[in-house]
C-alpha positions as CSV (number, residue, x, y, z in Angstrom):
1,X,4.4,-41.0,65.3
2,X,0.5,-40.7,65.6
3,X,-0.7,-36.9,66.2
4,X,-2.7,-36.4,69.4
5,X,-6.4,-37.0,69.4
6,X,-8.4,-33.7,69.3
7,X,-8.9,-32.8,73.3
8,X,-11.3,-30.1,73.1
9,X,-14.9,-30.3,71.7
10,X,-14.4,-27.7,69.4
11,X,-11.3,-29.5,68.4
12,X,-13.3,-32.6,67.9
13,X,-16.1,-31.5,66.3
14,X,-13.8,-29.9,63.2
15,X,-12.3,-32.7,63.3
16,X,-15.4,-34.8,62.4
17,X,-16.4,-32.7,60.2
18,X,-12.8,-32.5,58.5
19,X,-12.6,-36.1,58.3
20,X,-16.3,-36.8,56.9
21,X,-16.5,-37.4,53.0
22,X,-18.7,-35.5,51.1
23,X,-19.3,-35.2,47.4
24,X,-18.1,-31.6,45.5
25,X,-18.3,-32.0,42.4
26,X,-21.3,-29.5,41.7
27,X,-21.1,-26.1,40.5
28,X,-20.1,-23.3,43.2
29,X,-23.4,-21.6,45.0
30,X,-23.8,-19.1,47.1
31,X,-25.1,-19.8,50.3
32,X,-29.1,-18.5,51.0
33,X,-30.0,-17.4,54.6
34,X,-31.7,-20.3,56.6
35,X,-33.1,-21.3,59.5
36,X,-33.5,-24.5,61.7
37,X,-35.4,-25.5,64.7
38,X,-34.3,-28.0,66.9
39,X,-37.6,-29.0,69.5
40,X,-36.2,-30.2,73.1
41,X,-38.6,-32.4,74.9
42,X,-37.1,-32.6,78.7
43,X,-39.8,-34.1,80.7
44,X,-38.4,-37.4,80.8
45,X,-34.8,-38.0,83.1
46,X,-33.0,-37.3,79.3
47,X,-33.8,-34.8,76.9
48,X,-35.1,-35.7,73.3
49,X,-34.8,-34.0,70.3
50,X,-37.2,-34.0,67.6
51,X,-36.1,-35.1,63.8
52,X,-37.5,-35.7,60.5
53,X,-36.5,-38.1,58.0
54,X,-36.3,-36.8,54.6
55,X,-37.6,-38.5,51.1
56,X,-35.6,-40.2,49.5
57,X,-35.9,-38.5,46.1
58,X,-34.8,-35.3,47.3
59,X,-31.8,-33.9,46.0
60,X,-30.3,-32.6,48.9
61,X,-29.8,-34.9,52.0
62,X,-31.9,-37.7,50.6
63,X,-33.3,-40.2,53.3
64,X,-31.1,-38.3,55.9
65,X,-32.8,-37.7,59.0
66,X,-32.6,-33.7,59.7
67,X,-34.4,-30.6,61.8
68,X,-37.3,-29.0,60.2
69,X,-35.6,-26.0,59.0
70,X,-35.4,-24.3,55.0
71,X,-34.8,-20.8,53.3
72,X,-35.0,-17.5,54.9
73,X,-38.2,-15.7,52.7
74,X,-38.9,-11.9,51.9
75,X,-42.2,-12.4,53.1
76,X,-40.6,-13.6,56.8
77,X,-40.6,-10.1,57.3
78,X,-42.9,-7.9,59.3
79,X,-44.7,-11.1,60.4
80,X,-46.3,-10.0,64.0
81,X,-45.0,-12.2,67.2
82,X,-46.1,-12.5,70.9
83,X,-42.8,-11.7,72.3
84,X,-39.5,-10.5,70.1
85,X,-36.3,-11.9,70.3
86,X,-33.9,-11.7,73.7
87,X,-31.6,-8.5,72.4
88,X,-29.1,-10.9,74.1
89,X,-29.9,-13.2,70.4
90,X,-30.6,-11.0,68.2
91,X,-27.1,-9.3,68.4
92,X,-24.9,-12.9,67.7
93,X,-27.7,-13.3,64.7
94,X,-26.2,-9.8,63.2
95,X,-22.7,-10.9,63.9
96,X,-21.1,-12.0,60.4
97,X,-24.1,-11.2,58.2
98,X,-23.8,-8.6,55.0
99,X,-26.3,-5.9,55.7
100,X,-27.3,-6.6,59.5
101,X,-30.4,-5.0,60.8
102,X,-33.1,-6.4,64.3
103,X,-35.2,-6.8,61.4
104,X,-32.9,-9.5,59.9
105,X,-32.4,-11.1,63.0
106,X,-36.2,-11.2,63.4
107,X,-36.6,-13.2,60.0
108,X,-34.2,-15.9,61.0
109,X,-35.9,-16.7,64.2
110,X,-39.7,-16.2,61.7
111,X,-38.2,-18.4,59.1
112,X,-37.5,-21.3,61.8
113,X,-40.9,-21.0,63.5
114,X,-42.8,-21.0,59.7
115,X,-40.9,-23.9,58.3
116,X,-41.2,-26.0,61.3
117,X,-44.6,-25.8,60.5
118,X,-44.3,-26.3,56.9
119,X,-43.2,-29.7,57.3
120,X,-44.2,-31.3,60.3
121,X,-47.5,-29.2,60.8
122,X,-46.8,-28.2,64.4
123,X,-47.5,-24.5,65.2
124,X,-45.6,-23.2,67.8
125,X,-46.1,-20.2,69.8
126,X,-48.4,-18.8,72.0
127,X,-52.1,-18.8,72.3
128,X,-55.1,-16.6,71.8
129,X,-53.2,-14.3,69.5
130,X,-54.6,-11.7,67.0
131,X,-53.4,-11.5,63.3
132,X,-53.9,-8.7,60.9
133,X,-56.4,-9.4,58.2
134,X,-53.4,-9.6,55.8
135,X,-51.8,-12.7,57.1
136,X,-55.3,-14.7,58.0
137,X,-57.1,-14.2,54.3
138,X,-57.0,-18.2,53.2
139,X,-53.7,-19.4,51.3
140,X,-51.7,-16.6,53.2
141,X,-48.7,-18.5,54.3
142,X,-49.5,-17.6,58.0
143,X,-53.2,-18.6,58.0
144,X,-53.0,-21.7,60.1
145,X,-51.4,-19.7,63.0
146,X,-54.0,-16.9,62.3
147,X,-57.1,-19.8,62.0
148,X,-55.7,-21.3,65.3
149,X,-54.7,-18.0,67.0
150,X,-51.4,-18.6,67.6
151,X,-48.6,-16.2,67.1
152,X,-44.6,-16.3,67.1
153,X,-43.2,-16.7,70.7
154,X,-39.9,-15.0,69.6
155,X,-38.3,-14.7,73.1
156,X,-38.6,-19.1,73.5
157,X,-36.0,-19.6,70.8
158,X,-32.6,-19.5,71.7
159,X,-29.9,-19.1,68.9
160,X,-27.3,-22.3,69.5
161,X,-25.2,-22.5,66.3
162,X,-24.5,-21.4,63.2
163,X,-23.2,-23.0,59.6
164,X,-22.6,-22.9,56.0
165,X,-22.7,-25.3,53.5
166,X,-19.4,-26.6,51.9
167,X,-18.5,-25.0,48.5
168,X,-19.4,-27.4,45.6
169,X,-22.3,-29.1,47.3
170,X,-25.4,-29.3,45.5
171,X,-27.3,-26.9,47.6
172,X,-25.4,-24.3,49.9
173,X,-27.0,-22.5,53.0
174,X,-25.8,-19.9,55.8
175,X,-28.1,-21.5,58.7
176,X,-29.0,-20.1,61.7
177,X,-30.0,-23.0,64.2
178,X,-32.5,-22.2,66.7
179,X,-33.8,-24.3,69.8
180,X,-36.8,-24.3,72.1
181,X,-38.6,-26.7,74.7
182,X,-41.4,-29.1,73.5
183,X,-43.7,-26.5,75.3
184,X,-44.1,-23.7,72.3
185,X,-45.8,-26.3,70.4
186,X,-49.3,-24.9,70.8
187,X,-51.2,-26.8,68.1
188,X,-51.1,-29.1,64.8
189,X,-52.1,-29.7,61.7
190,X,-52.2,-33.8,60.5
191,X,-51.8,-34.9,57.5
192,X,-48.4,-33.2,56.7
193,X,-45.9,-36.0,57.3
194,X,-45.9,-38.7,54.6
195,X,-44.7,-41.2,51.8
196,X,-44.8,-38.3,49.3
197,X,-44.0,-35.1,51.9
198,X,-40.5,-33.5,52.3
199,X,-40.5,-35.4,55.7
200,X,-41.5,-39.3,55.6
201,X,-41.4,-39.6,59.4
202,X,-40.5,-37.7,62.5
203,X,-39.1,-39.1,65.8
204,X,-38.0,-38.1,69.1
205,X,-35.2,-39.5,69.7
206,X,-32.8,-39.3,73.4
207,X,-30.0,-36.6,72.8
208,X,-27.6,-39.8,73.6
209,X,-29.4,-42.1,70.6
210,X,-30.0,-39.3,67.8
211,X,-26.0,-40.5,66.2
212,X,-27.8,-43.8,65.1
213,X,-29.8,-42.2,63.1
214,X,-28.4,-41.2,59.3
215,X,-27.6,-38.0,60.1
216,X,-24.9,-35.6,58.4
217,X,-22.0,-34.6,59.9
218,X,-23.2,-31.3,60.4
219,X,-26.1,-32.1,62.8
220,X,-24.3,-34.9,64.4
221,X,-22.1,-31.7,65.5
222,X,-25.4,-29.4,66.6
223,X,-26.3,-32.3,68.3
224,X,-23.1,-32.2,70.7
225,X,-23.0,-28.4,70.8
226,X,-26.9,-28.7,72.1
227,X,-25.5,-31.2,74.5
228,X,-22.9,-29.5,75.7
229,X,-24.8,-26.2,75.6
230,X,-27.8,-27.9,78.5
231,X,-24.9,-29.3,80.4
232,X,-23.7,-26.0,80.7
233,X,-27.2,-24.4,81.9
234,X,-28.6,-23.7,78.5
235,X,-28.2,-19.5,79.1
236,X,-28.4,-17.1,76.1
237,X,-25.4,-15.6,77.7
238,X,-23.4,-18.5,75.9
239,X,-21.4,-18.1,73.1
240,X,-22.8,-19.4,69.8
241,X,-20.3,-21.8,67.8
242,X,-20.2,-20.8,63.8
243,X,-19.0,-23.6,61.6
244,X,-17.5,-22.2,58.0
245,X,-15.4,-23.6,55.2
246,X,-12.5,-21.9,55.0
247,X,-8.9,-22.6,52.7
248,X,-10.0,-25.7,52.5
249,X,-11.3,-27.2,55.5
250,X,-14.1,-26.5,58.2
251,X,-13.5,-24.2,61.5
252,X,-14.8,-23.3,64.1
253,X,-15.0,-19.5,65.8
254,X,-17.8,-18.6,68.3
255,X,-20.0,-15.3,68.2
């Protein structure tokens, strides 16, 4: 006799991710601290969500369509912002983290904002902000922000999920996944999606549509916990879902 179908999402979700194939063969890694940033446009009657599609040559997700996201960096620390993080946030980003600190928490929701910006070229944040000297001198990794005076809107993002990388997979991340409305973006800088960039293309794509893209199991799941998460109001009081690999299959616990 057949088992039930999964009923709940969280049920379903696991199970997608259980049932997905995946290659892990490659030596064991340890995860590094990451960030992602998922864009919502929502002036239309359905929501969009902006996605990159990756070279092909890159070892990692290769021609996959993904969120601008990448590693957490020392230097993402002590980077100045218009507004900080809802406390709200910042606590869930502390939960189930070695060595948790606000200024942690703080370099996740940096890390997001900076890599977003490293490869699509789109600053977000707020206006007519002032940098320190430090961050504007030219080749500072913050000098576009500082050049178009925008700085870190920290209280925009919202914290939505949470997940690690599979053992054995040829790169491993812990990543924090972040979201916030089409409205941060405050300026850009052309010329950074290409034939030879990390990202060959971006699109906004209908929340409904973005599982015809080639997209990994992982942010076919983000994509319905986003969904479900503006159904349900889209408050910071909601709980944030944390996918992990554990004896030998994915689950599911929320923070």
């Amino acid at each position: 006799m057949a088992s039930a179908p999964p009923e709940t999402l969280a049920e379903r979700l696991t199970d997608h991710l259980n049932h997905a194939e995946r290659d892990m063969t490659s030596p064991n890694l340890r995860p590094r601290d990451a960030a992602t940033l998922i864009l919502i446009d929502r002036t239309g009657t359905v929501p969009k969500v902006l996605l990159g599609r990756r070279h092909a040559g890159l070892k990692f997700m290769p021609g996959k369509f993904v969120f601008p996201g990448g590693r957490v960096e020392p230097t993402d620390r002590g980077v100045p912002a218009a507004s900080e993080l809802d406390p709200r946030m910042a606590e869930r980003l502390m939960l189930e983290t070695s060595r948790p600190s606000l200024v942690k928490a703080r370099a996740f929701a940096i890390a997001a904002v900076r890599e977003t910006f490293e490869e699509t070229g789109l600053l977000l944040g707020r206006p007519d902000g002032s940098w320190p000297e430090m961050h504007a001198s030219e080749g500072a990794p913050w000098s576009p922000f500082a050049a178009a005076r925008v700085l870190p809107d920290l209280s925009t993002l919202q914290f939505i999920a949470r997940a690690v990388t599979p053992p054995r997979r040829p790169r491993r991340f812990d990543t924090r996944f972040f979201a916030v409305d089409a409205t941060a973006i405050a300026a850009k800088v052309d010329g950074v999606i290409g034939p030879d960039a990390e990202l060959v293309e971006l699109v906004w794509m209908p929340l409904d549509d973005a599982e015809a893209l080639e997209i990994a199991p992982i942010t076919k799941a983000v994509l319905a916990e986003l969904d479900h998460r503006i159904t349900c109001g889209f408050s910071p009081d909601l709980p944030v879902p944390f996918y992990r690999w554990l004896r030998g299959k994915f689950s599911r616990v929320e923070l």
